[in-house]
N, C-alpha and C positions, 0 to 999 in steps of 0.2 A: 504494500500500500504506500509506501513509502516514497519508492518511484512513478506511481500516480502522481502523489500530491506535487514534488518537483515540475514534473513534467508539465501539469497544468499550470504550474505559475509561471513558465519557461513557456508555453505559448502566449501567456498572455505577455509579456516581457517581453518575446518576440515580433510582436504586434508593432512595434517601435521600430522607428528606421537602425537605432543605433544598436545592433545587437553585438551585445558582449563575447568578446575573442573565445572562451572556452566553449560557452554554449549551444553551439553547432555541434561538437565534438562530443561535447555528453548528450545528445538528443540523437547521435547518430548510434553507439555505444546502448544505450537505451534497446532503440528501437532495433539494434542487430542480437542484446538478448533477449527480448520478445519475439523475435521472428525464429531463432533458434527453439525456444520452449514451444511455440506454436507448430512447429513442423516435426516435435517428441511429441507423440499420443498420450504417453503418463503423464506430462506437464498441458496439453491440449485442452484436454476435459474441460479443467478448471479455470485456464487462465483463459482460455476463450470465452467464459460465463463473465469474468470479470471484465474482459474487453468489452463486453457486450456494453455491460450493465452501465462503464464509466463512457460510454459513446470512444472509445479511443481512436478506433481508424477513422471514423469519421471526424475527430477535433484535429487528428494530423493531416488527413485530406484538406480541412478548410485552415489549417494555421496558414496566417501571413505568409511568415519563412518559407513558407511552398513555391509563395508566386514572388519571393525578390526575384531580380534577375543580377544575384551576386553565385557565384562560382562555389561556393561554401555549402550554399541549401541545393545545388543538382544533386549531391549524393545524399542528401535526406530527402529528395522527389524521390529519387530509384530506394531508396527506401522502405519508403513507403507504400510504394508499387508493391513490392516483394512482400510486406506487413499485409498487404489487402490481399494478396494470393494466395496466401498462407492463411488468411483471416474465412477466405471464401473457398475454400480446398475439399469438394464434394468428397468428405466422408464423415461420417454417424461418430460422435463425441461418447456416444457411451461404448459401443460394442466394437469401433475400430471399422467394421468396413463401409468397404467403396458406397457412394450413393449413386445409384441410378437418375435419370433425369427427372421420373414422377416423383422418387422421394425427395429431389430436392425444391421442386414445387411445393411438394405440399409443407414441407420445411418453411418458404418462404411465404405461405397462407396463415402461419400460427402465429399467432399474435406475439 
């Protein structure tokens, strides 16, 4: 939880034209161990519940730092790409397998 709450005050912080020298670096660091835990099934289950629940691909989708056009935030765009393909990776969080097309329809009908 920890690195949540960072994280969200480091987008808003980043909302700023002047973003601080380290701060790319620990957002990038961040975001490559979340993408590593999300791509282990035993770290998947849960930490995908918690993505869910904190909007996270979604607040790094619309952070600022996405759309500078500074050389710093391209490797947290490609990032984030990878965070969302990982995030939307058609397989079942409890049992481990693959989902077919219908089941992930019906996936995206439940509230």
């Amino acid at each position: 939880m920890f690195h949540f709450n960072i994280i969200g005050r480091s987008f808003r912080a980043s909302s700023q034209r002047a973003v601080p020298r380290l701060l790319p670096h620990y957002l990038e660091r961040c975001l490559l161990l979340f993408i590593d835990l999300l791509s282990m099934l035993m770290t998947r289950r849960f930490l995908h519940a918690i993505l869910d629940d904190r909007h996270f691909v979604i607040r790094c989708q619309s952070a600022e730092f996405t759309r500078l056009q500074q050389p710093q935030s391209r490797l947290f765009s490609e990032l984030v790409d990878m965070l969302v393909a990982y995030d939307r990776f058609p397989i079942d969080a409890a049992t481990g397998e693959p989902l077919d097309d219908s089941d992930r329809i019906f996936v995206k009908l439940l509230p």
